[in-house]
C-alpha positions in Angstrom: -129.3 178.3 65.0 -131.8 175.3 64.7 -130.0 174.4 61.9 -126.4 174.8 63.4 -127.7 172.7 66.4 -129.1 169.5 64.3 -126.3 169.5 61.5 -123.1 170.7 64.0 -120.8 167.3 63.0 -121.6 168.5 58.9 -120.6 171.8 59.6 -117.2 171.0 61.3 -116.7 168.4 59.1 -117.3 170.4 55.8 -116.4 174.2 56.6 -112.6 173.1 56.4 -113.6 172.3 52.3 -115.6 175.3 52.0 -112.6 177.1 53.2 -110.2 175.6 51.0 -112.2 176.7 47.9 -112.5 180.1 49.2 -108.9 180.3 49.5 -108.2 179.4 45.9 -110.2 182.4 44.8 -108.3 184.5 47.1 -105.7 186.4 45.2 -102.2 185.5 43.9 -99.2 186.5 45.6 -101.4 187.6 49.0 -99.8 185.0 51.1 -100.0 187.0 54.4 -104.2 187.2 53.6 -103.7 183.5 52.4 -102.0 182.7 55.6 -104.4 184.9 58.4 -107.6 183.3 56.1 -106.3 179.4 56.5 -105.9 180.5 60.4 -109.1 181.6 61.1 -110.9 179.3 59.1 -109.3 176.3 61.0 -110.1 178.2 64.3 -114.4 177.8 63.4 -113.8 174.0 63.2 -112.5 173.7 67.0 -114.8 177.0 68.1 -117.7 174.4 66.9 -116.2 171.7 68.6 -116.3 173.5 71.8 -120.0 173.9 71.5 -120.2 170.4 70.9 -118.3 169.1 74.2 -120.5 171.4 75.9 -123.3 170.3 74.9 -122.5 166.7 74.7 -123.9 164.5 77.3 -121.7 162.5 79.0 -124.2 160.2 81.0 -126.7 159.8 78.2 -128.0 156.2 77.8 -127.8 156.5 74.0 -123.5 156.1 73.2 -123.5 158.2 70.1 -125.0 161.8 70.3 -125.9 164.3 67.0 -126.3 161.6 64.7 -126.7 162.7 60.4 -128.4 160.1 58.5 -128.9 160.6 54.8 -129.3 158.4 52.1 -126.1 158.4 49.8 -125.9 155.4 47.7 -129.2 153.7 47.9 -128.2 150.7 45.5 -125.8 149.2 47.9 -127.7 150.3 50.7 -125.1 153.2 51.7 -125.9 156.4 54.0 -124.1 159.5 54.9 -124.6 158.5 58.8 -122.4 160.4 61.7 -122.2 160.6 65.6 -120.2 160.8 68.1 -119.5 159.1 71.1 -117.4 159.9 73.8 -114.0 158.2 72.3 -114.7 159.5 68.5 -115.2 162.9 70.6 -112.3 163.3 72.0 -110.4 162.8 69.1 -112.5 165.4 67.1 -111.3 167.4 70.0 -107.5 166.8 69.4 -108.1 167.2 65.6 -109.8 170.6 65.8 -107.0 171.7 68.3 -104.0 170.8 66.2 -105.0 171.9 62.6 -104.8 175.9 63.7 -101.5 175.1 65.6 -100.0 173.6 63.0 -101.1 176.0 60.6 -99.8 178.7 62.5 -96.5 177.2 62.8 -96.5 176.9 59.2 -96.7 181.0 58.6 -92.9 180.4 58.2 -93.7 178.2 54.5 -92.5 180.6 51.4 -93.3 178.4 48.5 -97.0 177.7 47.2 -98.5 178.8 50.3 -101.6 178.7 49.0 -101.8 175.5 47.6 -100.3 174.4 51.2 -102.5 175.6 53.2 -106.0 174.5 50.9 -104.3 171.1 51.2 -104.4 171.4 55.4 -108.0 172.3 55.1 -108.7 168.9 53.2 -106.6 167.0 55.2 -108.4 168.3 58.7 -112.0 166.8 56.6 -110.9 163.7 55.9 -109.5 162.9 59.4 -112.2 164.0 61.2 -114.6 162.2 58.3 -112.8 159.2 60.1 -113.6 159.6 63.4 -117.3 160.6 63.0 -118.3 157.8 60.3 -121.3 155.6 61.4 -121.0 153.8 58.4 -118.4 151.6 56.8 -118.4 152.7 53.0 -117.9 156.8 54.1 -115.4 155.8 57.0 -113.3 154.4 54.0 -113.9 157.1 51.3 -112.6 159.6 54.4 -109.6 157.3 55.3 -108.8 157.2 51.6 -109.4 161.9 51.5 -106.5 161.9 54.4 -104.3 160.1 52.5 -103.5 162.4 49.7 -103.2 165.7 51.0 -100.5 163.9 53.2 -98.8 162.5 50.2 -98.1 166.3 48.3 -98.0 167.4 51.9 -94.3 165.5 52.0 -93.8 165.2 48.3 -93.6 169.6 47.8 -92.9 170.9 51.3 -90.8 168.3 52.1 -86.6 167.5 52.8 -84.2 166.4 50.6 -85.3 162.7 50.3 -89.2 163.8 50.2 -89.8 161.8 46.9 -88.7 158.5 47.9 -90.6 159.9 51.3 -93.5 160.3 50.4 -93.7 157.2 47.6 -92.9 154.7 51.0 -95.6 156.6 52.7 -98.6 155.7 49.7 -96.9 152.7 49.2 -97.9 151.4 52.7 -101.1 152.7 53.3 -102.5 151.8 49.9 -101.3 148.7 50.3 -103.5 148.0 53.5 -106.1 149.7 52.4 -106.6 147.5 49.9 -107.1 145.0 52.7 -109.7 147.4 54.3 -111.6 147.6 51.2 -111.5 144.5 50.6 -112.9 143.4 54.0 -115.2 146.1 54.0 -116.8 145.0 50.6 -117.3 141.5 51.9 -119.1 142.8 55.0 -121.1 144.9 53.1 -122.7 142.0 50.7 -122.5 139.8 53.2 -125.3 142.3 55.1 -126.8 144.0 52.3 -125.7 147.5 54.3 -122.8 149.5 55.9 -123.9 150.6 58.6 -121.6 150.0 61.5 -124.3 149.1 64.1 -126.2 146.4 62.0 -123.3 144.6 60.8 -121.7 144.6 64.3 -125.2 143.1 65.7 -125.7 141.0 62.5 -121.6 139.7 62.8 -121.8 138.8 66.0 -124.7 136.5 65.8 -123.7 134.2 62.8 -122.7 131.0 63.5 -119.1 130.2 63.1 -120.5 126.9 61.5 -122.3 128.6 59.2 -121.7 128.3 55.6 -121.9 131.6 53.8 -120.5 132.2 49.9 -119.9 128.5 50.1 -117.2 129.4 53.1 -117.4 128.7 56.5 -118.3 132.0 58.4 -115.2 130.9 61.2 -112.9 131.3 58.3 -114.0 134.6 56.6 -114.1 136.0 60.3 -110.4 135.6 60.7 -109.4 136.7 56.6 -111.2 139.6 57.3 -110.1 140.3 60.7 -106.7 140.1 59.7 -107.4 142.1 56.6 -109.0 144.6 59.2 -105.5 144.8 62.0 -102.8 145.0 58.8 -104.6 148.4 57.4 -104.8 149.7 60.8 -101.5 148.3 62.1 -99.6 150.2 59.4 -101.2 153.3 59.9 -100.7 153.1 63.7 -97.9 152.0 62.6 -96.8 148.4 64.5 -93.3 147.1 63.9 -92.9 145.5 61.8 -95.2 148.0 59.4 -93.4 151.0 60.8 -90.3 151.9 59.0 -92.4 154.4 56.5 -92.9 156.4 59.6 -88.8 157.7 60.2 -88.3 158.8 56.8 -92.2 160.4 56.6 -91.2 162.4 59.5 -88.3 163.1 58.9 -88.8 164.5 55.0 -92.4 166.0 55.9 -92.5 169.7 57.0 -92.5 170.8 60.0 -96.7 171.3 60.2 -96.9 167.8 58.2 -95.2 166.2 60.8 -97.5 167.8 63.7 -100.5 166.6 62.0 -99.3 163.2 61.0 -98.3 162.0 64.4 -100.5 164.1 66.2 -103.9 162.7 64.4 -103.5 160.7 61.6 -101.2 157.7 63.5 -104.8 158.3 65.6 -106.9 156.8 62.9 -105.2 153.2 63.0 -105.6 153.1 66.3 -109.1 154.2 66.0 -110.1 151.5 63.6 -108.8 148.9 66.2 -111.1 150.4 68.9 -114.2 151.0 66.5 -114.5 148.6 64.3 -111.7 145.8 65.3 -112.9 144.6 68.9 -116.7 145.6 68.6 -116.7 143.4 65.1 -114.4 140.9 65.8 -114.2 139.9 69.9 -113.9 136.6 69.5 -110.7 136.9 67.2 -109.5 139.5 69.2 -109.5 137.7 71.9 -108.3 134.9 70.6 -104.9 136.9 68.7 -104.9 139.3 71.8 -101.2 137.5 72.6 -99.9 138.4 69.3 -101.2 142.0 69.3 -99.7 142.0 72.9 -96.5 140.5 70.8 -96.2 143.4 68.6 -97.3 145.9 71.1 -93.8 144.8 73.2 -92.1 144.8 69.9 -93.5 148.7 68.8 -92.0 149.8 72.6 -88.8 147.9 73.0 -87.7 148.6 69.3 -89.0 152.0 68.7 -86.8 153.5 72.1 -83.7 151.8 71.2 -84.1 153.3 67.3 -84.8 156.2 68.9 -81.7 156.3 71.5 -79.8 155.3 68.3 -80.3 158.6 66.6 -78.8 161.4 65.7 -81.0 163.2 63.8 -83.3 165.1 66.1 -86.5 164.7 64.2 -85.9 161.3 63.3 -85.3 160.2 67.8 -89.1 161.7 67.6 -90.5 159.9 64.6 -89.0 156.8 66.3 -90.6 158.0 69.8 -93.9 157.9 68.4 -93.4 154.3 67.3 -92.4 153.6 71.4 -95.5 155.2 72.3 -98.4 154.2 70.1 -97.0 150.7 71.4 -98.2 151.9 74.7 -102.1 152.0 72.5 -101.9 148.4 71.4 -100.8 147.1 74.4 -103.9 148.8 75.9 -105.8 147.4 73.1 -104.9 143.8 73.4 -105.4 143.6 77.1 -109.1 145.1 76.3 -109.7 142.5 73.6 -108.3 139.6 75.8 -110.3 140.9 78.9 -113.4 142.1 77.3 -116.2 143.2 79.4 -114.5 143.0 82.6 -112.8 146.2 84.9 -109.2 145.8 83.4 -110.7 145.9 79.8 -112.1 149.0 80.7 -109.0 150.4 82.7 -106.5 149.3 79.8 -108.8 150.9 77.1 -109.4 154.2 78.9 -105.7 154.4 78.8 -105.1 153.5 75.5 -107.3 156.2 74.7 -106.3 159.1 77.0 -102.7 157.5 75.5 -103.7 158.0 71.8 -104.5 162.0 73.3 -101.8 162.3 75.1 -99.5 161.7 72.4 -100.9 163.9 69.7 -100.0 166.5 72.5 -96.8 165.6 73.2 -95.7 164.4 69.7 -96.7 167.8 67.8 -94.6 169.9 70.3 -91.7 167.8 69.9 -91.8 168.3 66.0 -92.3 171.7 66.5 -90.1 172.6 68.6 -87.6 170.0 66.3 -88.4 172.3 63.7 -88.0 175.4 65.7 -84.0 174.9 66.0 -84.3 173.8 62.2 -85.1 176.9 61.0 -82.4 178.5 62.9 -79.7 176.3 62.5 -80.8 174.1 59.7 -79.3 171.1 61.0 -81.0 168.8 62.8 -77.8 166.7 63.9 -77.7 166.8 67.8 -74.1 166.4 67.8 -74.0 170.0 66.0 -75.8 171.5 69.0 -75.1 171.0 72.8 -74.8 174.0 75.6 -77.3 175.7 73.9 -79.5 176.5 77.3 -77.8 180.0 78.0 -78.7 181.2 74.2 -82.2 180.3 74.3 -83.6 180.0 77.7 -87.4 180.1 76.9 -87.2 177.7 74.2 -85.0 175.3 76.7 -87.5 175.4 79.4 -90.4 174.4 76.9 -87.8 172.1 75.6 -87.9 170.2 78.7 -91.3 170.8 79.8 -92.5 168.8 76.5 -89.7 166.1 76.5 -91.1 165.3 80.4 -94.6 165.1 79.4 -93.5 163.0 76.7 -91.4 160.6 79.0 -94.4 160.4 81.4 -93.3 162.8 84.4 -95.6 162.3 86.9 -97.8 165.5 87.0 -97.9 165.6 83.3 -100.9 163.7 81.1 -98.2 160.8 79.1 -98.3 159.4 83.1 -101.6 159.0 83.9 -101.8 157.2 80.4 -99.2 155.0 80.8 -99.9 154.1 84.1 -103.4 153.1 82.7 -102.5 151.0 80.2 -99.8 149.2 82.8 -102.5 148.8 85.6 -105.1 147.2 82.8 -102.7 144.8 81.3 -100.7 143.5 84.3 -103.4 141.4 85.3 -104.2 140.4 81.6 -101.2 140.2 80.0 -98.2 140.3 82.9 -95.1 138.9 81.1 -95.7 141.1 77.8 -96.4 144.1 80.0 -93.0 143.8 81.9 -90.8 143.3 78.7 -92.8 146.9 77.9 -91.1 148.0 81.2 -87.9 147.8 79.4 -89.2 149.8 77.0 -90.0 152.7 79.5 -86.4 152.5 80.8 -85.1 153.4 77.2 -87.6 156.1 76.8 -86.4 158.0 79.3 -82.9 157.1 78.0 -83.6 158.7 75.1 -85.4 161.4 75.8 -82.4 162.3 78.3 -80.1 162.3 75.4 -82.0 164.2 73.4 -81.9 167.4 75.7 -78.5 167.1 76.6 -77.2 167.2 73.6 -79.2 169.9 72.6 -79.1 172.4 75.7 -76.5 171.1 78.2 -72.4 170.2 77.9 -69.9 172.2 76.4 -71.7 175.0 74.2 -71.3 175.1 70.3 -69.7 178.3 69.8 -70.7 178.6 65.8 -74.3 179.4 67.3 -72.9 182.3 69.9 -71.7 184.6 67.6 -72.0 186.2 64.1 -74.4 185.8 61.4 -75.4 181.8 63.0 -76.2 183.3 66.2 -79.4 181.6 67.6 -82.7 183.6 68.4 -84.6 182.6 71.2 -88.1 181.5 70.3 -91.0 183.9 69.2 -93.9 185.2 70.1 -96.0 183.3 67.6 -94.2 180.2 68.3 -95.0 180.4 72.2 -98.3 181.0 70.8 -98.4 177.5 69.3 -96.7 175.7 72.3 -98.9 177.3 74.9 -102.4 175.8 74.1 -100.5 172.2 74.0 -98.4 172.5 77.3 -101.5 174.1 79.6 -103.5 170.8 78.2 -100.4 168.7 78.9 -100.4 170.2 82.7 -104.1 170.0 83.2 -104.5 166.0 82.0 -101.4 165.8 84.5 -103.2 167.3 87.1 -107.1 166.9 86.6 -107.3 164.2 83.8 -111.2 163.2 84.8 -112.3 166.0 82.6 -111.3 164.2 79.5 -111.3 160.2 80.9 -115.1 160.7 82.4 -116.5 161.2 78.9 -114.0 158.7 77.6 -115.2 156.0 80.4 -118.9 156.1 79.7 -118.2 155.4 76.1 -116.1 153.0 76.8 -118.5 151.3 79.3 -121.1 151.2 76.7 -119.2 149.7 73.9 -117.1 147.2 75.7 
């Protein structure tokens, strides 16, 4: 148990690998053992993390908590150094919680299941590898680990168009990453070290004046900060970075797509709010209009592509670009305002938003690929009426889709409204152009359950061999988890935001 308690963030990081190796030894052709040995392993990982929140302390004058430190590349002055704090917690949180649901929903995958499921296990590592790095160097080398199992993730389980899919997807994200690396290189020589606290104390005091590498340091503050908001604007994604994000979802299983707007559109985001603003204040501050810009520009555009859909899972994939707008808007108005009460209101929101959506955006895929597997068509002018077939999956249906339009009483409200309250006095025209944005949300979130469970019904899927089942058992099982956290943030979100506010507090 001592050594549980002083190496708990190695042990949920790591066990996921551990698994995946034990899998492969696992025998061929046992998928169903395959399947029930990925579940449980994934359910350790979030059993851990439950122990951590509990014993996390909140109030604690120290902002990051069970801190690893171990030398890993000496010559360049590179450790193996984790924590968390109270925003990187929450997001472990969300991580742990979503890997076992969407492994679950993927007991439906026939082909390579093992080779599926090891490749979950290494993709749950090198996300939550992000969100516990202390140190530049290993936050990369994780952000880098995610990247692949998502890749053969959409490239083998994948639609139709999966190879040009999944060839956008690297395409993008290699090409900022070489940004990232990039900037991160120069910050490491710069400092002789990659540890996120000194260079943010050490950044911070240069003088812009300063000539350093025979450049002035103003000048290599604003290359790299910009080197810095591309990598993590096309993970988030931003428009204009966003159009590998339709055709990801929309080629990438069912599972893939769960995990990829649930968590990994989380790690762009996360960049912004980690290293972004603590690194770069000044220059955020200073750009915070044309992150506000894009923000506006992520909401407006990514509801009417959504309204303008017809393919079910793509109005989602389109969704997610509407609200992870909602995140940079909250971001910007933080950067503009540092320090002050609307900084703090605006970036709690932005991170209860960031949350929030990895709730509502991996019900919505699943439930997308729900009907899928019964009808496989995901064209909502093939459904319609379909309420009286499937009552069960209609209510959750709706139940999802208003906690993803922000129904008051659910948690994408309280986010929202967060965000809104932080900006407007920051940030008031682009926040009421984002108003416009809202509007069309719930325009096309309306469209997207009438055409599925109300008007005239479909008769193909009332009768003989297309006749639709009404959900299962497992796949309540999945759903249920998700829609009593959706309730409860609706409800009683101080559970979640009062460890996200000290952290907050103590950073910015």
């Amino acid at each position: 148990m001592d050594f549980l308690s002083s190496h708990l963030l190695s042990v949920i990081l790591f066990f996921p690998v551990f698994a995946a190796i034990a899998i492969g030894f696992l025998p061929k052709g046992e998928d169903k053992l395959v399947r029930w040995t990925a579940l449980v392993a994934s359910l350790v990982p979030f059993v851990l993390t439950l122990v951590l929140w509990s014993s996390f302390d909140a109030n604690a004058s120290s902002t990051f908590q069970f801190e690893e430190n171990y030398i890993w590349y000496a010559t360049i002055n590179s450790n193996f150094h984790i924590g968390v704090d109270g925003i990187s917690l929450s997001m472990v949180l969300l991580t742990t919680l979503l890997t076992p649901l969407a492994i679950l929903a993927s007991f439906s995958v026939k082909e390579k299941v093992k080779a599926y499921m090891m490749l979950f296990l290494f993709l749950e590592m090198g996300m939550l590898g992000v969100f516990m790095s202390m140190d530049l160097l290993i936050f990369f080398v994780f952000w880098e680990i995610g990247l692949v199992p998502m890749y053969f993730l959409i490239n083998q389980w994948g639609s139709k168009n999966r190879n040009y899919a999944s060839l956008k997807f690297m395409i993008y994200t290699v090409g900022g990453s070489l940004g990232l690396l990039l900037a991160i290189q120069l910050l490491g020589v710069l400092f002789g070290t990659y540890d996120l606290a000194a260079i943010t104390e050490g950044w911070n005091a240069l003088d812009g004046s300063a000539i350093v590498m025979g450049i002035e340091v103003s000048t290599i503050k604003t290359v790299s900060f910009w080197a810095f908001v591309v990598a993590f604007a096309i993970k988030v994604p931003v428009w204009p970075f966003h159009t590998w994000l339709p055709d990801a979802h929309t080629e990438a299983p069912t599972a893939g797509s769960m995990i990829l707007a649930g968590v990994l559109l989380k790690l762009g985001a996360y960049g912004f709010i980690r290293l972004v603003l603590p690194l770069y204040p000044a220059e955020s501050a200073q750009f915070s209009g044309w992150l506000a810009f894009l923000a506006v520009m992520a909401i407006v555009f990514g509801a009417f592509g959504a309204y303008g859909q017809y393919d079910f899972k793509r109005l989602v994939a389109y969704s997610s670009v509407n609200h992870m707008g909602f995140v940079l808007l909250g971001i910007a108005a933080a950067a503009k305002a540092y320090g002050t009460a609307n900084a703090h209101i605006a970036m709690n929101g932005a991170i209860l938003q960031m949350f929030n959506h990895g709730l509502s955006a991996a019900g919505m895929f699943f439930l997308v690929g729900v009907i899928y597997e019964r009808t496989h068509t995901r064209d909502l002018r093939a459904f319609g009426g379909l309420f009286p077939l499937v009552p069960v999956y209609g209510g959750i249906l709706i139940f999802t889709s208003m906690a993803s339009l922000g129904l008051p009483g659910l948690n994408g409200f309280v986010s929202e409204f967060l965000v809104v309250r932080g900006a407007w006095g920051e940030l008031a025209g682009y926040t009421a152009a984002a108003m416009l944005g809202l509007l069309f949300t719930g325009a096309y979130i309306l469209k997207g359950v009438k055409n599925v469970l109300h008007g005239p019904m479909n008769e193909e899927w009332a009768h003989g061999e297309h006749k639709l089942t009404d959900i299962s058992t497992r796949e309540i099982v999945v759903m249920v988890p998700l829609m009593a956290l959706m309730l409860s943030l609706g409800i009683w979100p101080s559970w979640l935001l009062t460890v996200i506010n000290n952290a907050v507090t103590a950073l910015f």
